[in-house]
C-alpha positions in Angstrom: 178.5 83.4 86.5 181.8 84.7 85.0 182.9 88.3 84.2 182.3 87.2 80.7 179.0 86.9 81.4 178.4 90.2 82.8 177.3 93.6 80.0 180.1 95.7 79.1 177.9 98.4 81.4 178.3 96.1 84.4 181.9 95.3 84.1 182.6 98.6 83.7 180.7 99.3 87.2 182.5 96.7 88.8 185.9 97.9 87.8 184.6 101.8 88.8 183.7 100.8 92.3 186.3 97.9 93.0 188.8 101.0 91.9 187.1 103.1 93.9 187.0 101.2 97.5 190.8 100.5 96.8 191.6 103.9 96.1 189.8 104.7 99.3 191.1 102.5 101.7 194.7 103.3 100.6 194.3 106.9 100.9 192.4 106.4 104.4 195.6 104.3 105.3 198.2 106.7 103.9 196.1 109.4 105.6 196.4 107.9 109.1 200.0 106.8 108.7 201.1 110.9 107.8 198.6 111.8 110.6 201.2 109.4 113.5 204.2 111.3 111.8 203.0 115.1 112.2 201.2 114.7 115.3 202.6 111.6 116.8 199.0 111.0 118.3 196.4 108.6 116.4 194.0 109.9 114.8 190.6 110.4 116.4 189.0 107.2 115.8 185.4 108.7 116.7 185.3 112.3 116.4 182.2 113.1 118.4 183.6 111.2 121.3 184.1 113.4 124.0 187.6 113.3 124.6 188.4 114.6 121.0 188.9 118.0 121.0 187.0 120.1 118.1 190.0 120.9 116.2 191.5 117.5 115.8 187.8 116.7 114.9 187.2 119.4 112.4 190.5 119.1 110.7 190.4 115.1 110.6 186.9 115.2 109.0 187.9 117.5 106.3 191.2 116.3 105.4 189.8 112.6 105.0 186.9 113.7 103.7 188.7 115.9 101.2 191.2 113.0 100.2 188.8 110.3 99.8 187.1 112.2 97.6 189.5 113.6 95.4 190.9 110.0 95.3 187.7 108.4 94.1 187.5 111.4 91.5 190.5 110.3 90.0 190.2 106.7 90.1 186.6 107.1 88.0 188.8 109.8 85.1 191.8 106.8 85.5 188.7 104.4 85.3 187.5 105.7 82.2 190.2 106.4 80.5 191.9 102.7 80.5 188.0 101.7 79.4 188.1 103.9 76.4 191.7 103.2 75.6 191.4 99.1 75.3 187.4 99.2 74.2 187.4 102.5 72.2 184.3 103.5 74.2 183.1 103.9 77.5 179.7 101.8 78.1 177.5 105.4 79.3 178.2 106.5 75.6 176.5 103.1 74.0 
C-alpha cells in the first residue's frame, strides 16, 4: 500500500501524529539537555524512585508535561494549517 492509496482523512492523521511524536521527542530532548545546564544533575529518570527528591519530581513532571503538550498543540494548528494551505481544506471539514 502507498500513501496514495491512503483517504485524504488518513493521510492527514498520519502526518498529525508522525508531527506530533517528532515534535515530542525533540522537546523531551531539548528539555533534558536545558535541565544538565541549570542543574548540572540529570534529570530524574523515574520520578517515584526513592532517591528523587519531591521537588525535582514535581517540577520535572510539570515542566515536561507542560512542554510536550504545548508542543503537540502547536504541531496539530502547524498541522492544519499547511493541510489547508496546499489542499484548500482540512479532511474533518469534508
Amino acid at each position: 500500500m502507498s500513501l496514495l492509496d491512503l483517504t485524504p482523512q488518513k493521510q492527514y492523521d498520519l502526518l498529525t501524529k508522525v508531527a506530533t511524536i517528532a515534535g515530542a521527542v525533540g522537546i523531551r530532548k531539548l528539555i533534558t539537555k536545558s535541565w544538565k545546564g541549570i542543574t548540572k544533575n540529570d534529570p530524574p529518570l523515574n520520578p517515584a524512585s526513592p532517591g528523587v527528591l519531591w521537588k525535582e519530581a514535581l517540577l520535572w513532571g510539570a515542566v515536561t508535561g507542560m512542554s510536550v503538550g504545548i508542543t503537540k498543540i502547536a504541531l496539530r494548528r502547524l498541522t492544519a494549517s499547511y493541510w489547508i494551505n496546499n489542499h484548500g481544506y482540512k479532511p474533518e471539514d469534508h
